[in-house]
DOTOR-229205 format. One record per residue: residue number from 0; x, y, z of N, C-alpha, C, O, CB in turn; chain. Coordinates in steps of 0.02 Angstrom, whole numbers. Glycine has a CB too. Layout:
N
{r NUM; {X; Y; Z}; {X; Y; Z}; {X; Y; Z}; {X; Y; Z}; {X; Y; Z}; 'A'}
...
***
This chain:
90
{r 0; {4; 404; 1359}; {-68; 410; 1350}; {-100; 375; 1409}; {-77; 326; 1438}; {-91; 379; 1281}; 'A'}
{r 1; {-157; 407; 1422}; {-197; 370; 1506}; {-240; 392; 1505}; {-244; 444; 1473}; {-175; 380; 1583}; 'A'}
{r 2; {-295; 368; 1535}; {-370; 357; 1530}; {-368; 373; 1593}; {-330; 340; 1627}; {-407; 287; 1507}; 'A'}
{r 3; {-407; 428; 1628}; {-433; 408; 1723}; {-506; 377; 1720}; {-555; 385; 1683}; {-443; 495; 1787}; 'A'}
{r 4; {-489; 331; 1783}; {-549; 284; 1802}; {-607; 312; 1791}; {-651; 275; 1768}; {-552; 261; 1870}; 'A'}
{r 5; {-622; 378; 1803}; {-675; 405; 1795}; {-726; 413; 1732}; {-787; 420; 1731}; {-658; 449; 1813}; 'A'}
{r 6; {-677; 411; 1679}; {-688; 421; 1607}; {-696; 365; 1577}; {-744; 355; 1540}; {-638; 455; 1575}; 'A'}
{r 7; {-651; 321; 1588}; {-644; 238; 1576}; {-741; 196; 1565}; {-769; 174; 1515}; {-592; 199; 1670}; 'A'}
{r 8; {-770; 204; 1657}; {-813; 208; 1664}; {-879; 206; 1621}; {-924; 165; 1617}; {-799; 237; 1688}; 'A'}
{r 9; {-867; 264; 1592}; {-915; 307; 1538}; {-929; 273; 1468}; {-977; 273; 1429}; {-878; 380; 1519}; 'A'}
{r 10; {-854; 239; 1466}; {-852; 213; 1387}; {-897; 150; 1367}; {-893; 97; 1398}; {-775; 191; 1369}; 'A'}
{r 11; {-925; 156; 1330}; {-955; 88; 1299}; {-899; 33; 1298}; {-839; 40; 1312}; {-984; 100; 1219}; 'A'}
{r 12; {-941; -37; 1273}; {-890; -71; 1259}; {-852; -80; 1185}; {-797; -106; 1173}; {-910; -124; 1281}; 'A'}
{r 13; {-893; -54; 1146}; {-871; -26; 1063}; {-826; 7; 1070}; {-772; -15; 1050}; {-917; 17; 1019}; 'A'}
{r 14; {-829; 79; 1102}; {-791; 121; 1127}; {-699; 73; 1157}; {-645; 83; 1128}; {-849; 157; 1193}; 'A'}
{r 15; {-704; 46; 1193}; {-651; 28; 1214}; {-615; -22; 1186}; {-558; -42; 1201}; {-659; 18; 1265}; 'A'}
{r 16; {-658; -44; 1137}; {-618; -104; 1091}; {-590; -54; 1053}; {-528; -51; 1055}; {-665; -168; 1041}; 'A'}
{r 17; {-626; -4; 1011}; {-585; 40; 969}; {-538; 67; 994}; {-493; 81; 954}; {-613; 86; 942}; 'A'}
{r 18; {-529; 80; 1047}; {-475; 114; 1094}; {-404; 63; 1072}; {-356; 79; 1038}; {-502; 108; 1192}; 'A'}
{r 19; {-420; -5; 1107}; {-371; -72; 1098}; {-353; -79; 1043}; {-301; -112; 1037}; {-396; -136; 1112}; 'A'}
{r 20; {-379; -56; 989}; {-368; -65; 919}; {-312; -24; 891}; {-275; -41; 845}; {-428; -49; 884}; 'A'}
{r 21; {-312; 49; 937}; {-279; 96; 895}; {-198; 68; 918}; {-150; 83; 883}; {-303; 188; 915}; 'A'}
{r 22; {-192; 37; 963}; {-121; -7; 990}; {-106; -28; 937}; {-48; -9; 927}; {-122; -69; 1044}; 'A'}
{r 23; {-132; -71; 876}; {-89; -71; 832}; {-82; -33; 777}; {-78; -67; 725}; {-88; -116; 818}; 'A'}
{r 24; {-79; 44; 768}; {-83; 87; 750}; {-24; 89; 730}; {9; 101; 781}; {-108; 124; 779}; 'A'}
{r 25; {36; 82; 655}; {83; 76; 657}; {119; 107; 608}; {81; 146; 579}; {86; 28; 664}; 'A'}
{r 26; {164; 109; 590}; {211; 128; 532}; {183; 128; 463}; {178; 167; 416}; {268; 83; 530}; 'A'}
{r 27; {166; 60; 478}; {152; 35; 420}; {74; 74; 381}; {59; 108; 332}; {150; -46; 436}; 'A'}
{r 28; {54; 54; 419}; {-22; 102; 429}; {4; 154; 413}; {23; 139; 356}; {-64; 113; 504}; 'A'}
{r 29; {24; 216; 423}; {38; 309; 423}; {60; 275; 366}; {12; 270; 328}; {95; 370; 484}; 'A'}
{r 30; {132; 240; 332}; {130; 222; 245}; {86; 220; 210}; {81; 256; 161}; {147; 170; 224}; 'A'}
{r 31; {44; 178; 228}; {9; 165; 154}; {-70; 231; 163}; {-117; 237; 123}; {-26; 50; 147}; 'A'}
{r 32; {-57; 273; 228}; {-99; 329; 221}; {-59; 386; 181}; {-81; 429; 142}; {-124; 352; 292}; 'A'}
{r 33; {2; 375; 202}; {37; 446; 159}; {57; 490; 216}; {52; 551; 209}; {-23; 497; 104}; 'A'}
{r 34; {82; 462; 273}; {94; 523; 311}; {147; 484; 361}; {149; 508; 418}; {18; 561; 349}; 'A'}
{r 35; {193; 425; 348}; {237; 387; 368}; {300; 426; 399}; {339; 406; 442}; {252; 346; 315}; 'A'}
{r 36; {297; 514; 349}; {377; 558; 388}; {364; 595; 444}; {406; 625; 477}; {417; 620; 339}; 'A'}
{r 37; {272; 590; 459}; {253; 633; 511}; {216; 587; 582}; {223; 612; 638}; {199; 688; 474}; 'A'}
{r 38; {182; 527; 573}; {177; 494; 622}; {220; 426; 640}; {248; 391; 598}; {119; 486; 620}; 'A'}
{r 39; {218; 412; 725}; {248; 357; 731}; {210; 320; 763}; {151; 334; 767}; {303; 359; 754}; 'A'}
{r 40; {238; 259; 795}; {195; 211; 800}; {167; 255; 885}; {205; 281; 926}; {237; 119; 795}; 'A'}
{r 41; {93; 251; 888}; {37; 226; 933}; {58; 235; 1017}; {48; 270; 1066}; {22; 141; 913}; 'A'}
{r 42; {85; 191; 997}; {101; 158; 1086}; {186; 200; 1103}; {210; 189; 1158}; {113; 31; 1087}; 'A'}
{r 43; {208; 224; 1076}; {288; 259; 1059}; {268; 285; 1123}; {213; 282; 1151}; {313; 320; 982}; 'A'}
{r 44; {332; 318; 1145}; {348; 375; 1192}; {318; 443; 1153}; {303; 486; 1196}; {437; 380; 1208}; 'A'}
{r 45; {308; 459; 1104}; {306; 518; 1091}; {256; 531; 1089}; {244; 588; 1069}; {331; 536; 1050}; 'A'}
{r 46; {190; 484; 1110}; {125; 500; 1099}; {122; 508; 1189}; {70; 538; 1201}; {71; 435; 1049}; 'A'}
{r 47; {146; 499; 1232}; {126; 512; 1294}; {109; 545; 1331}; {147; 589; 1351}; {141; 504; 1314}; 'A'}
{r 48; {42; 537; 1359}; {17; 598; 1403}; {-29; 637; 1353}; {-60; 687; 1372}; {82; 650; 1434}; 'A'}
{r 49; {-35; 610; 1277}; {-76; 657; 1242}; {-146; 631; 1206}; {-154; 579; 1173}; {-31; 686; 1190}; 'A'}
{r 50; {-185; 672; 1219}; {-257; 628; 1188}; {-263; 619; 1108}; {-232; 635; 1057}; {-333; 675; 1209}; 'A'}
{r 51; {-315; 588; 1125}; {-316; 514; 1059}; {-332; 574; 984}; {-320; 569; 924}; {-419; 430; 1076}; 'A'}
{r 52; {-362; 628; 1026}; {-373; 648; 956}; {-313; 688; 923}; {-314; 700; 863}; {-436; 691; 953}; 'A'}
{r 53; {-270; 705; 958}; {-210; 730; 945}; {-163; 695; 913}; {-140; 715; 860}; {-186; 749; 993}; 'A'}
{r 54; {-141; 629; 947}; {-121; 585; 907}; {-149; 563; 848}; {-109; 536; 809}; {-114; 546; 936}; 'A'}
{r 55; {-199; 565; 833}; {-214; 562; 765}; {-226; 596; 737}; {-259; 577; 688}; {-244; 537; 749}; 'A'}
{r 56; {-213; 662; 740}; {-214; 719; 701}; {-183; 720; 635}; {-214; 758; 597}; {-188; 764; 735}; 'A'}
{r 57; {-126; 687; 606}; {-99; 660; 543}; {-149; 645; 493}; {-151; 665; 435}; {-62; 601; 556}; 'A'}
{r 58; {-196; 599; 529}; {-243; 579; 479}; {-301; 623; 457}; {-361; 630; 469}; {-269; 523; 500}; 'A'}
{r 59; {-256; 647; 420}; {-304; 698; 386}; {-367; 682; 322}; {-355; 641; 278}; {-254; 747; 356}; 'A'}
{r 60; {-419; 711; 323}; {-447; 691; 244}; {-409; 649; 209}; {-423; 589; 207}; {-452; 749; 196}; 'A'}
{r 61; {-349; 677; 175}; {-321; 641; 96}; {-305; 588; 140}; {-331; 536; 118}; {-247; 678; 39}; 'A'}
{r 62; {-274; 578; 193}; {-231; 510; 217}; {-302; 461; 241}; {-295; 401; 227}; {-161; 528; 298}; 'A'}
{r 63; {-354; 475; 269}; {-411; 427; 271}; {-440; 431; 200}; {-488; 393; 194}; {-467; 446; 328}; 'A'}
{r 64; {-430; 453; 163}; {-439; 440; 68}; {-409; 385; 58}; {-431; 333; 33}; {-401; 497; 8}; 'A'}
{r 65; {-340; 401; 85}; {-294; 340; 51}; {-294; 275; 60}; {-276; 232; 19}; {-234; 346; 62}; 'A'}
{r 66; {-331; 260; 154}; {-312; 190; 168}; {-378; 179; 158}; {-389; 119; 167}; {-276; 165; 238}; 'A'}
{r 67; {-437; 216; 140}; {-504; 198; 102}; {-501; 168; 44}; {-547; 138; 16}; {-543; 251; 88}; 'A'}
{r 68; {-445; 176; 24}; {-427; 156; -70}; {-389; 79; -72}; {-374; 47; -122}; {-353; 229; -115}; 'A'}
{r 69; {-376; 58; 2}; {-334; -3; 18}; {-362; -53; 30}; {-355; -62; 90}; {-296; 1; 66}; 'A'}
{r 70; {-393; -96; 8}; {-435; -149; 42}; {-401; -208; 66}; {-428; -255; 95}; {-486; -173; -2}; 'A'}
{r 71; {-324; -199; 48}; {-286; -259; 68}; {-269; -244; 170}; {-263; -194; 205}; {-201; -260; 7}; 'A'}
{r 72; {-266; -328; 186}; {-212; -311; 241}; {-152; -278; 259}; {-105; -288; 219}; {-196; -346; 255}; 'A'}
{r 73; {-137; -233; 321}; {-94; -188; 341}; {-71; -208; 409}; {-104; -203; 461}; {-123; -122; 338}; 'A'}
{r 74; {-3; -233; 401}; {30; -230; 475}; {1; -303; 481}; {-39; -328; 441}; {1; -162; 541}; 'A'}
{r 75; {35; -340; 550}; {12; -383; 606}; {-79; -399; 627}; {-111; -448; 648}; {49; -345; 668}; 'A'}
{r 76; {-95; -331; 608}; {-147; -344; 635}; {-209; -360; 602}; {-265; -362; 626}; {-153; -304; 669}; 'A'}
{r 77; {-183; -373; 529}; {-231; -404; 479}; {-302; -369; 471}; {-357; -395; 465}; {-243; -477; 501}; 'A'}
{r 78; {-281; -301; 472}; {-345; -254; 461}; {-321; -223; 406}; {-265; -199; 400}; {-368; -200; 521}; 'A'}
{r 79; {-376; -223; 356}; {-381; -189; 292}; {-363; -98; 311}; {-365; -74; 368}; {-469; -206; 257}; 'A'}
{r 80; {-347; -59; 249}; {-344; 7; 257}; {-419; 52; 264}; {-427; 106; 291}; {-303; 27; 199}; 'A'}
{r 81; {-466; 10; 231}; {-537; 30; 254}; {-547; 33; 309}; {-564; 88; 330}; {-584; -2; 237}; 'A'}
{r 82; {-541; -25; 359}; {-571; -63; 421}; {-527; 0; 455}; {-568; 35; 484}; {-551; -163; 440}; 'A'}
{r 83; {-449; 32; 465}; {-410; 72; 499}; {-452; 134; 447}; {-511; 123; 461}; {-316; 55; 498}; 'A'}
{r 84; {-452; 164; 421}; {-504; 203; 402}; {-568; 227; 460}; {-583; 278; 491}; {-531; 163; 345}; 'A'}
{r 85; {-590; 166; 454}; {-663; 180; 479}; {-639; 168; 573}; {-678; 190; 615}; {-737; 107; 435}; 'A'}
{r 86; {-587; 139; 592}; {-567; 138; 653}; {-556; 211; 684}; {-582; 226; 737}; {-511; 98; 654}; 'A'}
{r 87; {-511; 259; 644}; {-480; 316; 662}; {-526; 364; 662}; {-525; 407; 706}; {-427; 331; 625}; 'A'}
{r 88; {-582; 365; 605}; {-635; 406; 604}; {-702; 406; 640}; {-751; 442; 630}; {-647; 407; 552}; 'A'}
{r 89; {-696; 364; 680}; {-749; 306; 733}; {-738; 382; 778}; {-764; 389; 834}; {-707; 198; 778}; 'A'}
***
């Protein structure tokens, strides 16, 4: 995954924190959305070279239902399933 300078530029700074955020985008996360056999982690090789909205293409409706329904912490990064909710749909 890569950003050119040009585009970078453009982004707010909201914009680019959410960006930093999706880094911890993880296993654990796609679990407790319901879609753990179809995504992997974020930062993987297998997301490379491909845009953000693609990679999150998994998260579909029901799976941003699900981590809407989570208010507990998820993963390392001590973000609720709402807060990754409202991150992915940002």
């Amino acid at each position: 995954m890569f950003l050119n300078g040009e585009y970078v530029d453009k982004l707010t700074d909201e914009e680019l924190c959410m960006i930093e955020q999706l880094t911890y985008l993880d296993e654990m996360v796609a679990e407790k959305a319901g879609i753990n056999r179809t995504f992997s982690k974020i930062n993987s090789n297998n997301h490379e070279d491909r845009a953000i909205m693609y990679i999150l293409e998994d998260f579909d409706d029901e799976a941003i239902l699900r981590l809407m329904a989570y208010p507990e912490s998820i993963c390392d990064a001590d973000i609720s399933g709402v807060e990754w909710a409202k991150i992915i749909t940002c």
